[in-house]
N, CA and C atoms as an extended XYZ file, in Angstrom:
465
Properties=species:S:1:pos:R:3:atomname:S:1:resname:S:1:resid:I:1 pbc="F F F"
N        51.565       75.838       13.922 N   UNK     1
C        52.696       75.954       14.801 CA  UNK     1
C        52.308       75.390       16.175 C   UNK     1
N        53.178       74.686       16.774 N   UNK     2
C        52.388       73.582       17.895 CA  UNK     2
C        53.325       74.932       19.433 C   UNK     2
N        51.902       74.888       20.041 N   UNK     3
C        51.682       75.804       21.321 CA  UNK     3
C        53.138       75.612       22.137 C   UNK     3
N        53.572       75.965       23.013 N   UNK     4
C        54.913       76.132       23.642 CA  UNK     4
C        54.732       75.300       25.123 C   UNK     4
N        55.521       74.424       25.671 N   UNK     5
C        55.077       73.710       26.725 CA  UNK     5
C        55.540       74.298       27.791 C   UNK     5
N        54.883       74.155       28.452 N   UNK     6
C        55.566       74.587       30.345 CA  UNK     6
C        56.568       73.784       30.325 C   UNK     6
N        57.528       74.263       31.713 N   UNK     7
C        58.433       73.568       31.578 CA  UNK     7
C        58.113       72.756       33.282 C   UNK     7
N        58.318       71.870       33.589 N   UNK     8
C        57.520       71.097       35.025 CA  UNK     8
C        57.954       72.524       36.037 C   UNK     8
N        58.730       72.802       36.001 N   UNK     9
C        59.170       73.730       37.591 CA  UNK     9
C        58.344       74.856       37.345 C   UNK     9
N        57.808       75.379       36.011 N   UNK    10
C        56.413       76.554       36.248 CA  UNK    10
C        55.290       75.867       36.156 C   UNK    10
N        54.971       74.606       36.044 N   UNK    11
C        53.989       73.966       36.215 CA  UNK    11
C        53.976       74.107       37.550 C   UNK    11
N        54.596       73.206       38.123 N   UNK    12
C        54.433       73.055       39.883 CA  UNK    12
C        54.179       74.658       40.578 C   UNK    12
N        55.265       75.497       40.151 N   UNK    13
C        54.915       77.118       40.731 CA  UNK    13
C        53.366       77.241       40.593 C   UNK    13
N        52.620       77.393       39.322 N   UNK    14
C        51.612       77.717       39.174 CA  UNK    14
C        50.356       76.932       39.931 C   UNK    14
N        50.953       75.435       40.127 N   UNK    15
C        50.418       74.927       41.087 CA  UNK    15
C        49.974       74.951       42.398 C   UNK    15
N        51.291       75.597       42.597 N   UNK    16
C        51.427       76.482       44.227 CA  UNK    16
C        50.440       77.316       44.636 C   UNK    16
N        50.717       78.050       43.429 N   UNK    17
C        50.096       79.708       43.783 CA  UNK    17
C        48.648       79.009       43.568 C   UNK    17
N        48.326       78.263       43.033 N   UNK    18
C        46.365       78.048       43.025 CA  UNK    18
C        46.175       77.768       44.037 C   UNK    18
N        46.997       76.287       44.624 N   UNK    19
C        46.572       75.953       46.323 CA  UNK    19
C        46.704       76.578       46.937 C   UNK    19
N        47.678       77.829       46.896 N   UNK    20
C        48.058       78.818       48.214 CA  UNK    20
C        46.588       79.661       48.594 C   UNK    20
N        45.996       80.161       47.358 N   UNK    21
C        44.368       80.318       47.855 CA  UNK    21
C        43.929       79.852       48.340 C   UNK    21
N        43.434       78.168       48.564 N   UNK    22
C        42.400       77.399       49.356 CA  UNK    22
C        42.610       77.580       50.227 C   UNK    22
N        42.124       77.756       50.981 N   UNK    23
C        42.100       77.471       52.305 CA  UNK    23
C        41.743       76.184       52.967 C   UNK    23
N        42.687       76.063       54.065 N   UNK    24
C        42.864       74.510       54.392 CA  UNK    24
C        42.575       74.532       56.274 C   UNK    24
N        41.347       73.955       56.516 N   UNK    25
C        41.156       73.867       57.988 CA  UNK    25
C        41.667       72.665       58.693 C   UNK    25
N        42.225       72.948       59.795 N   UNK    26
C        43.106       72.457       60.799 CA  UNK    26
C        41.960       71.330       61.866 C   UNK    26
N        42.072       69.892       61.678 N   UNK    27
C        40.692       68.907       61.828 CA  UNK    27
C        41.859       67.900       62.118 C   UNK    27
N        41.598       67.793       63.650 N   UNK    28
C        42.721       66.860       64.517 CA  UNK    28
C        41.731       65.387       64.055 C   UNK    28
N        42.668       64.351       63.745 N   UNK    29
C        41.900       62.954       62.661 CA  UNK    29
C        41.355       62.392       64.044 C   UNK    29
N        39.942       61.799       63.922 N   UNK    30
C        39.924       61.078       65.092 CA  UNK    30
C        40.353       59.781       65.404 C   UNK    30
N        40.304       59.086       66.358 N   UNK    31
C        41.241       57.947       67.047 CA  UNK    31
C        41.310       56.822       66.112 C   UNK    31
N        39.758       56.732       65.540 N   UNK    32
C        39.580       55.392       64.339 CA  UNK    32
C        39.285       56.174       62.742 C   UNK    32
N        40.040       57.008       62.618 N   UNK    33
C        40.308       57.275       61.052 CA  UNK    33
C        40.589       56.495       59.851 C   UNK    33
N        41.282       55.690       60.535 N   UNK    34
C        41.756       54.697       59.291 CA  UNK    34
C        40.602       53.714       59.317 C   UNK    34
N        40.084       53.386       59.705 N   UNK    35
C        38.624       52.622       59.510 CA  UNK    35
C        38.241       52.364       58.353 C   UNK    35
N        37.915       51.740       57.294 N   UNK    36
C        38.087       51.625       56.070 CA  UNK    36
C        36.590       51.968       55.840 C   UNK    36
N        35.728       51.879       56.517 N   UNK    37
C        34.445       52.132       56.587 CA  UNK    37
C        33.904       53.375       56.559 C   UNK    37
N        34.736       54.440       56.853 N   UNK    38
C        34.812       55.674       56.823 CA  UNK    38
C        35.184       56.337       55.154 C   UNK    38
N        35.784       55.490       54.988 N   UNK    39
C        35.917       55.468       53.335 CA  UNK    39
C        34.662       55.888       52.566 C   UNK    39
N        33.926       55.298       52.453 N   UNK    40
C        32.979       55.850       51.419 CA  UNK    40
C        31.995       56.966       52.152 C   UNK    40
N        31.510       56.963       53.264 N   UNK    41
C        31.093       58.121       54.081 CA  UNK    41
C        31.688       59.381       53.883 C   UNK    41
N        33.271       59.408       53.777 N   UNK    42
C        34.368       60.597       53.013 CA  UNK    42
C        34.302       60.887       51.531 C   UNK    42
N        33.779       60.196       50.577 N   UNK    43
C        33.587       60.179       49.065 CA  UNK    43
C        31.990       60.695       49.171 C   UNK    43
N        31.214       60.364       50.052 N   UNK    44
C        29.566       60.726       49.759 CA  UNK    44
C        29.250       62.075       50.155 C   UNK    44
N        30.390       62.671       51.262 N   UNK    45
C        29.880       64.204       51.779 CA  UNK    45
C        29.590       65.248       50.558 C   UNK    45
N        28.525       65.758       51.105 N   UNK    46
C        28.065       67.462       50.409 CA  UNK    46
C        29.207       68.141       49.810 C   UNK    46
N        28.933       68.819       48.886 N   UNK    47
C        30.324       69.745       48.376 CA  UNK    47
C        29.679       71.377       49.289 C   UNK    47
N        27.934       71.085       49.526 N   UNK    48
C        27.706       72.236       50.202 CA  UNK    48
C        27.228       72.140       51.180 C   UNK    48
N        27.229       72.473       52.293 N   UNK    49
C        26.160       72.641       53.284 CA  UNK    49
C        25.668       73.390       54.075 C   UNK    49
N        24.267       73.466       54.291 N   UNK    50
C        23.666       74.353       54.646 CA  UNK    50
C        23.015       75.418       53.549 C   UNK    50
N        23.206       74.736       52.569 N   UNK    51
C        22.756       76.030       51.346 CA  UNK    51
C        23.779       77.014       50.697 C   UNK    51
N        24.451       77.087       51.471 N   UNK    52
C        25.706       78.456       51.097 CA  UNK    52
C        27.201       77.716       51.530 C   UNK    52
N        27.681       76.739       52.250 N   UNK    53
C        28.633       76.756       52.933 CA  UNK    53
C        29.676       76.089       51.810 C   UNK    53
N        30.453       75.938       51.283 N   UNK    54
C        31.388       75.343       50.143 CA  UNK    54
C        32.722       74.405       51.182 C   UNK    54
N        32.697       73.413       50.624 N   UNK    55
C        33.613       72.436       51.124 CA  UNK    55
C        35.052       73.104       51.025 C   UNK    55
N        35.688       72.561       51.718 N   UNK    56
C        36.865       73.221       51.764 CA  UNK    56
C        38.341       71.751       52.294 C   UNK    56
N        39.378       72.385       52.241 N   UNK    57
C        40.434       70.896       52.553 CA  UNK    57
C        40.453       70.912       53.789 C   UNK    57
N        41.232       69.844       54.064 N   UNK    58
C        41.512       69.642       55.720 CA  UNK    58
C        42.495       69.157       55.572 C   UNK    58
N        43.391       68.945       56.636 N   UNK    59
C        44.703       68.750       56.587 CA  UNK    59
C        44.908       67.375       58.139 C   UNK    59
N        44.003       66.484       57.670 N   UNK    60
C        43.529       65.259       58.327 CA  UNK    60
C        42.931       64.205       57.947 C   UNK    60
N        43.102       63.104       57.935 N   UNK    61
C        42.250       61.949       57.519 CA  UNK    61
C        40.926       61.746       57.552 C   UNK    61
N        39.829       61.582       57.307 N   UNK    62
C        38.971       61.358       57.591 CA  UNK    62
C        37.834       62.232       58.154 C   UNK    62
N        38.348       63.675       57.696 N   UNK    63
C        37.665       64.667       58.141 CA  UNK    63
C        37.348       65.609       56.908 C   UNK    63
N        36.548       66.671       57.171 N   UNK    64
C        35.696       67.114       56.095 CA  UNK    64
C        35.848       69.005       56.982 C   UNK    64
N        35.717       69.764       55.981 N   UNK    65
C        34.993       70.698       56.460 CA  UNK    65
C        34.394       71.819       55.496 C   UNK    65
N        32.986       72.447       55.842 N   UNK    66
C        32.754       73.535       54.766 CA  UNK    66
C        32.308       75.036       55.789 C   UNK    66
N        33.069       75.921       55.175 N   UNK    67
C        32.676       77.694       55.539 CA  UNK    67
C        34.338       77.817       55.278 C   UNK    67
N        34.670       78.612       55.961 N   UNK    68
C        36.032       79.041       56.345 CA  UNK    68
C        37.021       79.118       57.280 C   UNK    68
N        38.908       79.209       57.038 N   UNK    69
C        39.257       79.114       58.813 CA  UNK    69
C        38.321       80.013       60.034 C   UNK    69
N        38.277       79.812       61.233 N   UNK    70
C        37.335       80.341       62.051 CA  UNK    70
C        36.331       80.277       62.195 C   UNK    70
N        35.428       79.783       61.364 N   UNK    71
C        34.212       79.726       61.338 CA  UNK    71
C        33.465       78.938       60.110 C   UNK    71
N        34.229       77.116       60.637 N   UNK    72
C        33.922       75.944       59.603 CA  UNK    72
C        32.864       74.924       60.448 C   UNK    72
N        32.500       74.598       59.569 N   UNK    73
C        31.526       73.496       60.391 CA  UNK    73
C        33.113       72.205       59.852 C   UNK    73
N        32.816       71.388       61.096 N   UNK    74
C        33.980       70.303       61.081 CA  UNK    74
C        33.556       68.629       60.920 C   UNK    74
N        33.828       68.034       60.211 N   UNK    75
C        32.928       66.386       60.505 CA  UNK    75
C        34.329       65.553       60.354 C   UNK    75
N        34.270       64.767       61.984 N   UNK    76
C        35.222       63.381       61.710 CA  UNK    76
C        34.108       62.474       61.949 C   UNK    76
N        35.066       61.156       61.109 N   UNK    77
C        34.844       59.955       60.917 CA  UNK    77
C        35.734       59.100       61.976 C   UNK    77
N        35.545       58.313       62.701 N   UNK    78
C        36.329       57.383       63.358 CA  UNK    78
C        36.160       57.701       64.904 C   UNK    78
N        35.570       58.540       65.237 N   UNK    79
C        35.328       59.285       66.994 CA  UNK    79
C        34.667       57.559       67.659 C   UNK    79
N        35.094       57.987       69.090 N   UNK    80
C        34.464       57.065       70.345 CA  UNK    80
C        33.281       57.146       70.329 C   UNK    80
N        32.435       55.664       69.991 N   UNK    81
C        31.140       55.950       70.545 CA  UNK    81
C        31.061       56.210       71.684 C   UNK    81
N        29.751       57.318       71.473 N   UNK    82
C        28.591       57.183       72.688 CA  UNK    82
C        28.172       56.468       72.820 C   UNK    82
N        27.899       56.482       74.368 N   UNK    83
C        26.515       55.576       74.853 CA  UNK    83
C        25.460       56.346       75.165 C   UNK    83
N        24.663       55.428       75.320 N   UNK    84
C        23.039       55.917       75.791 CA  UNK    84
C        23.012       57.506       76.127 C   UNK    84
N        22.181       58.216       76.089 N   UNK    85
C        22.435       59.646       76.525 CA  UNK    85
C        20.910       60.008       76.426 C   UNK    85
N        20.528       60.467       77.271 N   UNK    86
C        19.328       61.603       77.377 CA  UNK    86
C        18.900       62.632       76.161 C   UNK    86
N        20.218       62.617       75.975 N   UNK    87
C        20.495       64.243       74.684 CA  UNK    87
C        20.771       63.543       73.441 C   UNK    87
N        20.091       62.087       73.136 N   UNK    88
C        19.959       61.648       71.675 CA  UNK    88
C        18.919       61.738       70.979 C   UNK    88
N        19.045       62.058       70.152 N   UNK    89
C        17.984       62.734       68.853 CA  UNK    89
C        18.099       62.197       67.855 C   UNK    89
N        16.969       61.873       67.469 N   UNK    90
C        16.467       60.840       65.865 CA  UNK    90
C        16.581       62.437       65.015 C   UNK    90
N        17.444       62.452       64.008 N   UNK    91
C        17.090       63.185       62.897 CA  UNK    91
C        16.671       62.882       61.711 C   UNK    91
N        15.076       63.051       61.366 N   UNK    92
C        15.183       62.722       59.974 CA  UNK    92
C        15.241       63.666       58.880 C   UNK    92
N        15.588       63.324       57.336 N   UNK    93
C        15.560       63.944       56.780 CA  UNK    93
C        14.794       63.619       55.200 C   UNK    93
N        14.696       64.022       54.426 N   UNK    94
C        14.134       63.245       52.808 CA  UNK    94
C        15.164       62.318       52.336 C   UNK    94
N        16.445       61.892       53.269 N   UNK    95
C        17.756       60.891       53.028 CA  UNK    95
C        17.411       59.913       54.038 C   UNK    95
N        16.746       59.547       55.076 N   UNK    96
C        16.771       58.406       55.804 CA  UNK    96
C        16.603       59.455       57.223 C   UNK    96
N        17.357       58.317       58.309 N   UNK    97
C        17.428       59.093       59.804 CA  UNK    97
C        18.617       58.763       60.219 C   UNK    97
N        18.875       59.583       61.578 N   UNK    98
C        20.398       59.121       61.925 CA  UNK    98
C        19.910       59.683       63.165 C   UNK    98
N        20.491       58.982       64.341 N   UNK    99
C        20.735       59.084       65.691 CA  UNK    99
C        21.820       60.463       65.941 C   UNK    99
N        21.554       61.129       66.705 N   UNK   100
C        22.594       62.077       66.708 CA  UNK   100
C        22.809       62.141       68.738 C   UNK   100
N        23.865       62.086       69.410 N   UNK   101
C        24.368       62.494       70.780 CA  UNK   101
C        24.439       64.508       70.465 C   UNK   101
N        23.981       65.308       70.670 N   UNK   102
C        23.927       66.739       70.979 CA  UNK   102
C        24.536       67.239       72.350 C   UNK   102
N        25.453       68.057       71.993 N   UNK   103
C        26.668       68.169       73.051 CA  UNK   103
C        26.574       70.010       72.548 C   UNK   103
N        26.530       70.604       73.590 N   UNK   104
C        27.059       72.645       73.466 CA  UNK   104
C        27.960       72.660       74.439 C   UNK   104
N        28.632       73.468       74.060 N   UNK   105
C        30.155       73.590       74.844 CA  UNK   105
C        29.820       75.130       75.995 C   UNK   105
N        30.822       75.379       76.768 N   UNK   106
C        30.358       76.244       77.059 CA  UNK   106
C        30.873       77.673       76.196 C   UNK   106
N        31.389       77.827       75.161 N   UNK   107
C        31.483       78.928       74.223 CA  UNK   107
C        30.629       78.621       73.191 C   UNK   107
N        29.440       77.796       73.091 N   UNK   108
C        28.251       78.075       72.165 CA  UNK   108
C        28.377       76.857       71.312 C   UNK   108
N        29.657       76.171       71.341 N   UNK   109
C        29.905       75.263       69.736 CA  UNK   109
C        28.915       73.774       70.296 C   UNK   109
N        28.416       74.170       69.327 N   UNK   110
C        27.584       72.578       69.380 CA  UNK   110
C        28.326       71.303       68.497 C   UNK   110
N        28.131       69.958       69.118 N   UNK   111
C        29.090       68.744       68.557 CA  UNK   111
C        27.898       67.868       68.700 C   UNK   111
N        27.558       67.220       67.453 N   UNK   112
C        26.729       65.906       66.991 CA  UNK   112
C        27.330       64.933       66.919 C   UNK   112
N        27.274       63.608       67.768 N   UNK   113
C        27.755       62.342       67.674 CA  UNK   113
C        27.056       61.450       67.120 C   UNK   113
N        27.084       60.527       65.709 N   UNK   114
C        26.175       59.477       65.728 CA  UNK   114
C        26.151       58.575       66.870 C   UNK   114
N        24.670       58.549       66.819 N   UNK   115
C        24.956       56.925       68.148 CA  UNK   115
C        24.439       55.862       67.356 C   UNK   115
N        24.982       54.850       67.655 N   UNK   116
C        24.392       53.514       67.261 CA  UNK   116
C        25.039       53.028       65.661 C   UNK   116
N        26.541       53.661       65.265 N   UNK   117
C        26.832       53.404       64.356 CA  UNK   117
C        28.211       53.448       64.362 C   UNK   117
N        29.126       52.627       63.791 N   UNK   118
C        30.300       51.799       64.086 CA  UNK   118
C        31.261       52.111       62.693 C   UNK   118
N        31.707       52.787       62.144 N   UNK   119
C        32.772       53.661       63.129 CA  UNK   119
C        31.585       55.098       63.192 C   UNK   119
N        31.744       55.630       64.551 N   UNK   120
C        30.744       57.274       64.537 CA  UNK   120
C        31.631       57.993       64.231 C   UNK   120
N        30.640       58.989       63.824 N   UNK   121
C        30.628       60.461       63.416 CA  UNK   121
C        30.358       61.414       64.214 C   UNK   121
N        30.965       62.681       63.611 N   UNK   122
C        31.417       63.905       64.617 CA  UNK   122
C        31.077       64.695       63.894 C   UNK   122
N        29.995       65.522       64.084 N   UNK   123
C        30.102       67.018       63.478 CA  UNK   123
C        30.136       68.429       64.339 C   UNK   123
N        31.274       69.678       64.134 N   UNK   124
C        31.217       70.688       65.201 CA  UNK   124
C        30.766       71.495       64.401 C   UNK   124
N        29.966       72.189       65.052 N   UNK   125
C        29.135       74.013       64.243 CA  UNK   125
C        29.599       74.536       65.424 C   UNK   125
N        30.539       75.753       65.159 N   UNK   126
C        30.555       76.561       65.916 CA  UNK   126
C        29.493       77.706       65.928 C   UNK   126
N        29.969       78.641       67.259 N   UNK   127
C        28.579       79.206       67.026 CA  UNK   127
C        28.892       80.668       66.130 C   UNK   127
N        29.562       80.896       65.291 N   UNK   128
C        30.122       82.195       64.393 CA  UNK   128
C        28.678       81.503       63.676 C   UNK   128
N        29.168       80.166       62.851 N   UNK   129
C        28.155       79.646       61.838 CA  UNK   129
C        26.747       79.537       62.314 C   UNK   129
N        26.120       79.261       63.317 N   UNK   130
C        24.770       78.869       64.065 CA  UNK   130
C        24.466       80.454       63.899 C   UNK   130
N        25.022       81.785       64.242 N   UNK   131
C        24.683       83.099       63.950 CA  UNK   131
C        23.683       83.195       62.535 C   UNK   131
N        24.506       82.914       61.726 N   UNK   132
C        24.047       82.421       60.222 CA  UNK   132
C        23.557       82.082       59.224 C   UNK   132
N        23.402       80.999       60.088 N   UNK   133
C        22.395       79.601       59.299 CA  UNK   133
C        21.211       79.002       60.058 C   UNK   133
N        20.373       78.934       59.682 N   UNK   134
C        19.613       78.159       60.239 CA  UNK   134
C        19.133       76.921       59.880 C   UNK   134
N        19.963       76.531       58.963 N   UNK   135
C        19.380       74.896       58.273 CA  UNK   135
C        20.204       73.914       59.113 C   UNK   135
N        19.060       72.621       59.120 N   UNK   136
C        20.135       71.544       59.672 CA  UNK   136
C        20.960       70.811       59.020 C   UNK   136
N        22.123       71.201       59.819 N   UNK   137
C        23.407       70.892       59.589 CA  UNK   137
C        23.311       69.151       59.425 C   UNK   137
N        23.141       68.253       60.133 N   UNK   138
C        23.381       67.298       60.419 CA  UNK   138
C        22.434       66.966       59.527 C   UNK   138
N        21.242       67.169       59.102 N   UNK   139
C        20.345       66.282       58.159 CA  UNK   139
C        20.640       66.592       56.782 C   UNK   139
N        22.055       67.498       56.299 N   UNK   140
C        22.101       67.815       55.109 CA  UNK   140
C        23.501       66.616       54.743 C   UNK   140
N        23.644       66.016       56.145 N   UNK   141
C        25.008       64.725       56.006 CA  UNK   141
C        24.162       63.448       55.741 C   UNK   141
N        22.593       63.181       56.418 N   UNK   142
C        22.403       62.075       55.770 CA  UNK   142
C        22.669       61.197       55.104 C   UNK   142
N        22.520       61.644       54.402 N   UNK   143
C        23.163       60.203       52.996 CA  UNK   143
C        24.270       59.919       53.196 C   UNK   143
N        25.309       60.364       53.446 N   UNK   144
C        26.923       59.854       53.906 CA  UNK   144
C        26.667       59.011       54.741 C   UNK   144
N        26.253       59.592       56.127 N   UNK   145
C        25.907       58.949       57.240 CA  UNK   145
C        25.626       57.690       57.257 C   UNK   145
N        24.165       57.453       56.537 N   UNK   146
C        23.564       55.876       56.459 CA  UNK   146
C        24.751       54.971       55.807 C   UNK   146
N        25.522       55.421       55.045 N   UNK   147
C        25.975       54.289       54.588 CA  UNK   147
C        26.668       53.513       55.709 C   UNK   147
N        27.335       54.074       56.832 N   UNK   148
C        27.482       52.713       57.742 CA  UNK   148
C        26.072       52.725       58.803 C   UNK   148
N        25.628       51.486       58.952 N   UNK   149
C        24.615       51.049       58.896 CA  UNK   149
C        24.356       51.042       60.447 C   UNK   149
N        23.042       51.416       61.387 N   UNK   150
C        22.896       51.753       62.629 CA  UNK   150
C        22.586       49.847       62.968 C   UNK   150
N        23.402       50.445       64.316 N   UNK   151
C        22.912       48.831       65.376 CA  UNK   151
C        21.995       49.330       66.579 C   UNK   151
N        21.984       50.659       66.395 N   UNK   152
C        21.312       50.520       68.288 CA  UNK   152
C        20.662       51.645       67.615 C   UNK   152
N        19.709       52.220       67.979 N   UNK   153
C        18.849       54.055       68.138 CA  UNK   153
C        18.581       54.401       69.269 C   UNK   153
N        18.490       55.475       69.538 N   UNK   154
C        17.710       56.395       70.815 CA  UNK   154
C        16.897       55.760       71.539 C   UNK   154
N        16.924       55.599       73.014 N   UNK   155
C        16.071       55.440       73.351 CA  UNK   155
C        14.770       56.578       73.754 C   UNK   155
């Protein structure tokens, strides 16, 4: 006896109700999102990071995020380079290295800029997550990262 089919309108309901669980973080797209180059950097990110943190949606182009609303680590693709800065840092990792601009806000949230790479990258850890974790954040993006390719490093 052949199984009984949904009919599309409890398909889609049931659809609903699964996404209505995810949770979806709020990741303003940055200026050069559409960058096509950002493309595969968005297909290569972690599903985890930091060891525990689980990817999650965003409701923006070119952006990524893993923990939860309130307390997500955030990564855009397409941000204004930096220039030169005092506060640039070679990170390496067992994936390559990446230039990072290191920025703390004055409520604790720290923001990583690639430098020296076209379109840059943005990553925010707030500080709920830095409570937390202690792994680096930014060297667990590596491999995304390199794929667009550095012109300048730290001085």
């Amino acid at each position: 006896m052949p199984l009984p089919r949904a009919s599309a309108p409890a398909a889609l309901g049931c659809l609903f109700l699964l996404s209505a669980c995810t949770p979806t973080i709020g990741v303003e797209a940055a200026p050069g999102a559409a960058d096509p180059d950002c493309a595969p950097v968005m297909l290569a990110l972690p599903d985890v990071l930091a060891g525990d943190l689980g990817k999650v949606g965003t409701n923006a182009q070119a952006t990524a995020a893993w923990g939860e609303p309130g307390a997500a680590v955030t990564f855009r693709c397409g941000v204004d380079q930096p220039g030169p800065s005092p506060d640039c840092q070679r990170v390496e990792s067992g994936q390559g290295t990446v230039d990072w601009v290191a920025a703390t806000g004055e409520d604790g949230t720290w923001r990583f800029t690639t430098y020296g790479r076209e379109p840059a990258m943005e990553v925010t850890i707030p500080p709920t997550v830095l409570e937390d974790h202690s792994s680096s954040f930014v060297g667990d993006l590596t491999s995304a990262v390199t794929l667009v390719d550095a012109t300048k490093e730290c001085t």
